[in-house]
C-alpha positions as CSV (number, residue, x, y, z in Angstrom):
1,X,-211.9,-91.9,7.4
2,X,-209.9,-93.7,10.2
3,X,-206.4,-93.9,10.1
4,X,-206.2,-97.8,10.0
5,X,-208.0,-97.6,6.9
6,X,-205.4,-94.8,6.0
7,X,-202.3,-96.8,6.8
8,X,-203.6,-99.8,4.7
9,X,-204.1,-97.9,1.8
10,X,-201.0,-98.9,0.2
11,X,-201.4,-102.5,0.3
12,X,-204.6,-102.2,-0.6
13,X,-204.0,-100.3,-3.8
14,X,-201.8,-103.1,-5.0
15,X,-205.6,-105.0,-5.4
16,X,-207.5,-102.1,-6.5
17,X,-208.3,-101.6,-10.1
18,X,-209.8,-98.4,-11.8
19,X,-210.7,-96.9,-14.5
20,X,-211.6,-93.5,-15.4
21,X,-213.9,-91.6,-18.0
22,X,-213.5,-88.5,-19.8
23,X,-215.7,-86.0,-22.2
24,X,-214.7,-85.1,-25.6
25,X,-213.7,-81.1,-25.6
26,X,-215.5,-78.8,-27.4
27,X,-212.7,-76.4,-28.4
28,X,-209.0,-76.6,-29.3
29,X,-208.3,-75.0,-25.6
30,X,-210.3,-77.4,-23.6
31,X,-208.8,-80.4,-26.1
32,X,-205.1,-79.2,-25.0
33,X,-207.1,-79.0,-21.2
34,X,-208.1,-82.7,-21.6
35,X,-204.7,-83.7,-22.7
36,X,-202.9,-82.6,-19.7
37,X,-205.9,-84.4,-17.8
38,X,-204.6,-87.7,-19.4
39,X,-201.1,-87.4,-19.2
40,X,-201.4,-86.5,-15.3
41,X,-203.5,-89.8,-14.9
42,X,-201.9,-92.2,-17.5
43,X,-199.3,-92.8,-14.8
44,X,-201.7,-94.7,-12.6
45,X,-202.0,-97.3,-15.0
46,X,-206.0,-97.5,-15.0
47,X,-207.2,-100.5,-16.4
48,X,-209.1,-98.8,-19.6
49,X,-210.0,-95.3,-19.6
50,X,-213.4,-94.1,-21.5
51,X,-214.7,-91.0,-24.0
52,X,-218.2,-90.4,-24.2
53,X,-220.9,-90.1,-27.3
54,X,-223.1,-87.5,-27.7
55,X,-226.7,-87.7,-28.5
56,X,-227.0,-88.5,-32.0
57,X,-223.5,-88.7,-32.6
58,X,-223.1,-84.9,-31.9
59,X,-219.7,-85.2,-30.2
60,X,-218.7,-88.2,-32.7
61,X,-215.6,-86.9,-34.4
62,X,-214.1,-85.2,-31.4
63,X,-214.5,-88.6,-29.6
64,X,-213.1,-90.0,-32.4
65,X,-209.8,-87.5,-32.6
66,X,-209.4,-88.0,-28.4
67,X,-209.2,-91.9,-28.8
68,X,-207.0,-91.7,-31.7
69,X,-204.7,-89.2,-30.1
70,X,-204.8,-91.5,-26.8
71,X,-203.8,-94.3,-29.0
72,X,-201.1,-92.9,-30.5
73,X,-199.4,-90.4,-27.7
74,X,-200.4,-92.5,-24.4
75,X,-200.2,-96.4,-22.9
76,X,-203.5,-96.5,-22.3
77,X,-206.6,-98.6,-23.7
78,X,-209.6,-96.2,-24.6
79,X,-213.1,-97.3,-25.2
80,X,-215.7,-95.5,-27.0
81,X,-218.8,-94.9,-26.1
82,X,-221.6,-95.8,-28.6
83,X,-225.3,-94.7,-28.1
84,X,-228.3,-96.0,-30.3
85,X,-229.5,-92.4,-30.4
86,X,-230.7,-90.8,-33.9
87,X,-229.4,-93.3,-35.9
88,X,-229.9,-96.6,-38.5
89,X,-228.4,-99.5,-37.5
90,X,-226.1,-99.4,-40.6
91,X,-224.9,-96.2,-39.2
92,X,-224.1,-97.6,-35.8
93,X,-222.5,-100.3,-37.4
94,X,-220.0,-98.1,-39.7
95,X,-219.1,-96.1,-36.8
96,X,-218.2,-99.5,-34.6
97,X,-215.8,-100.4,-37.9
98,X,-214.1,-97.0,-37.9
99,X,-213.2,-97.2,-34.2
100,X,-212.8,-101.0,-34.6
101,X,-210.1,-100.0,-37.6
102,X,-208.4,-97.2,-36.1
103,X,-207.4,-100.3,-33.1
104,X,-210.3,-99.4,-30.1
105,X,-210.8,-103.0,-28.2
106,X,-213.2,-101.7,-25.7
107,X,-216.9,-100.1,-26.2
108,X,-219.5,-98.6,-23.9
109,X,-222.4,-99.7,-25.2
110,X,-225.5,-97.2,-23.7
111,X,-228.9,-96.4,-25.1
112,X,-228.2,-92.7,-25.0
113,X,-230.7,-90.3,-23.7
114,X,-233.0,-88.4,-26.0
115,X,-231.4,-86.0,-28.3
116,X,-234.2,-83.5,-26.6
117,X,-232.2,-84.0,-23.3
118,X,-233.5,-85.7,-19.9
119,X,-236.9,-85.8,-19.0
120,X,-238.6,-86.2,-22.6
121,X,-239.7,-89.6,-23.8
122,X,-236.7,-91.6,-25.6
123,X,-238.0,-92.7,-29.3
124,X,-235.8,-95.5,-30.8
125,X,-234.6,-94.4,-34.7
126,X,-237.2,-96.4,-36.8
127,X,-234.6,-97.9,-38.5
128,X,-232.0,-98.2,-35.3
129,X,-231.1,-100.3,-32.5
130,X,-233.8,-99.8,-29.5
131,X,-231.7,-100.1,-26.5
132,X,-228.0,-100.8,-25.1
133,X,-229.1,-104.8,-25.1
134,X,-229.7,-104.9,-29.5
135,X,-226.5,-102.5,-29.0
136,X,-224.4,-104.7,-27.5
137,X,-225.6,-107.9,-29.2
138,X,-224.2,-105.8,-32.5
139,X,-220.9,-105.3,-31.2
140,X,-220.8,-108.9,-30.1
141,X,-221.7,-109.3,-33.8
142,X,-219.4,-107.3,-35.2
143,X,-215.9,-108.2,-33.0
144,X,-214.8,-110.0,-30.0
145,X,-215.1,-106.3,-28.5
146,X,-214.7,-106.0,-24.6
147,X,-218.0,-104.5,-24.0
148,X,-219.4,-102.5,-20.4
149,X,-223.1,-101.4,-20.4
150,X,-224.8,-99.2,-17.9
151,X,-226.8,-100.1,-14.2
152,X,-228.3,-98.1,-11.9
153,X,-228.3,-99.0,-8.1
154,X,-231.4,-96.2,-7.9
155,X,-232.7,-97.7,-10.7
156,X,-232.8,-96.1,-14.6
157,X,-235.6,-92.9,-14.0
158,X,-237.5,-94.2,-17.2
159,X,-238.1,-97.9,-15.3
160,X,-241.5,-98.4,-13.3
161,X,-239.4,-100.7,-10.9
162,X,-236.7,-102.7,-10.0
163,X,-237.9,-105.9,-11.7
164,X,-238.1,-104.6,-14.8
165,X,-234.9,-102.3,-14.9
166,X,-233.0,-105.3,-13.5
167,X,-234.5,-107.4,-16.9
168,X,-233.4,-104.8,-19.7
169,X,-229.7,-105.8,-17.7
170,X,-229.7,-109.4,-17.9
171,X,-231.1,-109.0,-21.6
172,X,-227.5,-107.2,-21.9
173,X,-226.0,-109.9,-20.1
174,X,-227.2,-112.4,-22.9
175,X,-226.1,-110.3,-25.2
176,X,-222.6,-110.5,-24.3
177,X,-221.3,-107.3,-21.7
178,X,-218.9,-108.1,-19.7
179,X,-219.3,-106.3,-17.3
180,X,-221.6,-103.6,-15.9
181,X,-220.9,-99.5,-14.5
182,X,-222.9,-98.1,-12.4
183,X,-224.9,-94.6,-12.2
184,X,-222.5,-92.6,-9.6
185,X,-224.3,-93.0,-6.3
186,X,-223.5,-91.7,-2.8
187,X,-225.0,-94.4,0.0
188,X,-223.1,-97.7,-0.1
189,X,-225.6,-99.9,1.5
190,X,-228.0,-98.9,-2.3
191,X,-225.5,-100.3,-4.5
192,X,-224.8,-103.4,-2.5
193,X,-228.8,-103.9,-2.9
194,X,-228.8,-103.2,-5.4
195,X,-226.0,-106.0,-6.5
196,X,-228.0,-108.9,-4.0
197,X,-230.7,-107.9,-6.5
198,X,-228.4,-108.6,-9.5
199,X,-227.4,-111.7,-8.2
200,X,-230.2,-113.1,-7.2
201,X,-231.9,-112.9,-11.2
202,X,-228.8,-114.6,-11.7
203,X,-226.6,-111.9,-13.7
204,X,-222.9,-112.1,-12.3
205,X,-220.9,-110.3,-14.3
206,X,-218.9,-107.7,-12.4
207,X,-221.2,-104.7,-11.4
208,X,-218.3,-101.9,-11.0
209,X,-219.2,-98.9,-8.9
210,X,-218.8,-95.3,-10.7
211,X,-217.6,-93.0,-8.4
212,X,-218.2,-89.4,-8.8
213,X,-215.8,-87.0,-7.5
214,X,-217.7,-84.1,-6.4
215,X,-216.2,-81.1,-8.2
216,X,-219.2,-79.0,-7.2
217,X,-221.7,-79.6,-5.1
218,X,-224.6,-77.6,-6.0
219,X,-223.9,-78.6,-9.6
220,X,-223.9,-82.5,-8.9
221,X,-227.2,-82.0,-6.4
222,X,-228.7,-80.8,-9.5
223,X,-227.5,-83.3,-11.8
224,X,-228.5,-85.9,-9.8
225,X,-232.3,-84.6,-9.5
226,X,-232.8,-85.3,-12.9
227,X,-231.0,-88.7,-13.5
228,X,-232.7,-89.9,-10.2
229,X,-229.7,-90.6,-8.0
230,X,-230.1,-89.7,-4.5
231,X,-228.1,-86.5,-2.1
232,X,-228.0,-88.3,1.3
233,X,-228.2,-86.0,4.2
234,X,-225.3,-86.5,5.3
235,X,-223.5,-85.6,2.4
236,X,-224.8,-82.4,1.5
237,X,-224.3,-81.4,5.5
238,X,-220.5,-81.9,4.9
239,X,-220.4,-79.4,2.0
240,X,-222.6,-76.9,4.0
241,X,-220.9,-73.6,3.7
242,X,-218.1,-74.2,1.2
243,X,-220.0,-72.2,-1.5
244,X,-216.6,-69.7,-1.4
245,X,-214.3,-71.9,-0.1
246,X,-213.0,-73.5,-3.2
247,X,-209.9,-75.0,-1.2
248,X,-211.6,-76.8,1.5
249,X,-214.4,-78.0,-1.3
250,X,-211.5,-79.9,-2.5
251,X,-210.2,-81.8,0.4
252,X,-214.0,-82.6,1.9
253,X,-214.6,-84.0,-1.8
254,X,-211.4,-86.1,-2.0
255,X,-212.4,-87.8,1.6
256,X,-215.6,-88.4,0.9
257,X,-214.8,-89.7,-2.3
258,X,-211.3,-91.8,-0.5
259,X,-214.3,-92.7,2.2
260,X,-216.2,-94.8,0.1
261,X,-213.8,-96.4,-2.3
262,X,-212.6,-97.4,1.2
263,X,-215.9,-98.4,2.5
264,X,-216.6,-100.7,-0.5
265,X,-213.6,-102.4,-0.8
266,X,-214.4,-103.5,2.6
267,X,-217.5,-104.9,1.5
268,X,-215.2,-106.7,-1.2
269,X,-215.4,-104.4,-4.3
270,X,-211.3,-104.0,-5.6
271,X,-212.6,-102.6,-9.3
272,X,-213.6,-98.9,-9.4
273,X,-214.7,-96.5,-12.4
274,X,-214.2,-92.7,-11.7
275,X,-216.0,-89.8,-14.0
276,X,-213.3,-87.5,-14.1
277,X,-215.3,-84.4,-15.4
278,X,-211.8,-84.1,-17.0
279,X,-210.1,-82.7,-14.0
280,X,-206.9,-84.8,-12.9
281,X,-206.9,-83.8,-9.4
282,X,-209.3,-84.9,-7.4
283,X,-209.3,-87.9,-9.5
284,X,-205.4,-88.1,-8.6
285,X,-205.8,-87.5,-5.0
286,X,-208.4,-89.9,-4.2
287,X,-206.4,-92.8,-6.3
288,X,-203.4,-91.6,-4.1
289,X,-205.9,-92.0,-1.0
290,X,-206.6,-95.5,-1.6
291,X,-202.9,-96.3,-2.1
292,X,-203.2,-96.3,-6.2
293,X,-200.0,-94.8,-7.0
294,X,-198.3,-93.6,-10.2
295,X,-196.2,-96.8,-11.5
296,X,-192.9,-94.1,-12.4
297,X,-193.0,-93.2,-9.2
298,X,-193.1,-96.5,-7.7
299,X,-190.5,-97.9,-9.7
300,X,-188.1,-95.0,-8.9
301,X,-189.0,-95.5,-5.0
């Protein structure tokens, strides 16, 4: 990263928006975890932060209990993810009215993977919605919900090609999201393809890049193997040797990550979504990075 990009940073975070998204805990330890997670970030003022769904609704009521807690102890605007997975459409639609009554304004709508995991064939519930487009069209339906959907600059691993991965998102489009996040990704130059793509089958809603901090690297290499998003080279070079050196992990991961926040925003992206893993600080560093800085501490300054 050069220092001119480094000195701008500042300014430039003044223009930047981000949000970030978090997992609902499995135990009352990683809840309490999770918790210090938000409190650390809700500082930075991120434009909405999201909690995932399991398949099938398995994680439903912890999701549930982290947004309500979020929207009763923090500032910030949660939405909830809602899959189609393993249930009726009158199921869906209950659970949109519980979140919609306990005050969340933004959704995720996704299609969910199967509950079998990756790499078996998704089967739509007989009696369900069949994929984030009918999902979104129902929340459209149901309130004047802010709704984000899925994209995938690699392309979803279940589509034959571009052409028809890039139609299931316009049929979203038409069913009212408003905007779109993407599958992390690693090489610039594919999600800006990927986005001349978009354009050009005439979707323009915002295409916001999700950025994924890299915790671990062996654990995201593998990760993305199976959701079909690619390791460049390059990349996996610059973590060559850290296996037991946890320390210098972190700092490579926080410039890489600073790196291309930086790179796109040159290529006029200002509106970034981070998967958080529910770890604060690489999250925290690389918003620092890129000049996003807590508003108490600016207003003190």
């Amino acid at each position: 990263m050069s220092a001119y990009r480094l000195s701008r940073s500042p300014e430039l975070g003044k223009k930047i928006s981000i949000s970030f998204e978090f997992f609902p805990p499995k135990t009352d330890e990683m809840a309490e975890r999770l918790w210090e997670t938000v409190k650390r970030l809700e500082p930075i003022a991120p434009k909405f932060v999201s909690v995932t769904y399991g398949a099938g609704g398995s994680t439903r009521e912890r999701t549930s209990r982290t947004i309500e807690r979020m929207l009763s102890e923090s500032a910030l605007s949660p939405a909830a993810h809602l899959t189609c997975v393993d249930a009726t459409k009158e199921e869906v639609d209950h659970v949109i009215e519980d979140f919609a009554q306990m005050g969340v304004k933004r959704f995720v709508a996704l299609r969910g993977d199967p509950t079998a995991g990756v790499g078996t064939a998704y089967q739509p519930h007989p009696g369900g919605y069949s994929n984030g487009a009918e999902l979104c069209g129902a929340l459209k339906r149901i309130g004047n919900f802010d709704v984000s959907v899925s994209a995938y600059p690699e392309k979803h691993p279940e589509s034959p090609d571009f052409a028809t991965d890039i139609d299931m998102l316009k049929r979203k489009v038409d069913s009212g999201a408003d905007r779109a996040i993407t599958q992390f990704f690693f090489d610039n130059d594919l999600y800006e393809r990927y986005v001349e793509r978009v354009r050009k089958a005439g979707i323009y809603i915002p295409i916001v890049p999700g950025i994924l901090p890299i915790h671990n690297f062996k654990q995201v290499a593998g990760f993305a193997g199976r959701c079909g998003a690619s390791i460049p080279t390059w990349l996996a070079e610059r973590f060559s040797g850290l296996e037991n050196e946890p320390q210098t992990h972190q700092l490579v991961a926080a410039a890489i990550a600073a790196e291309q926040v930086l790179d796109l925003v040159e290529r006029g992206i200002d509106d970034f979504h981070f998967y958080t893993m529910n770890r604060a600080d690489l999250p925290f560093a690389i918003a620092h990075m890129i000049g996003v800085r807590p508003k108490v501490a600016e207003a003190a300054a």
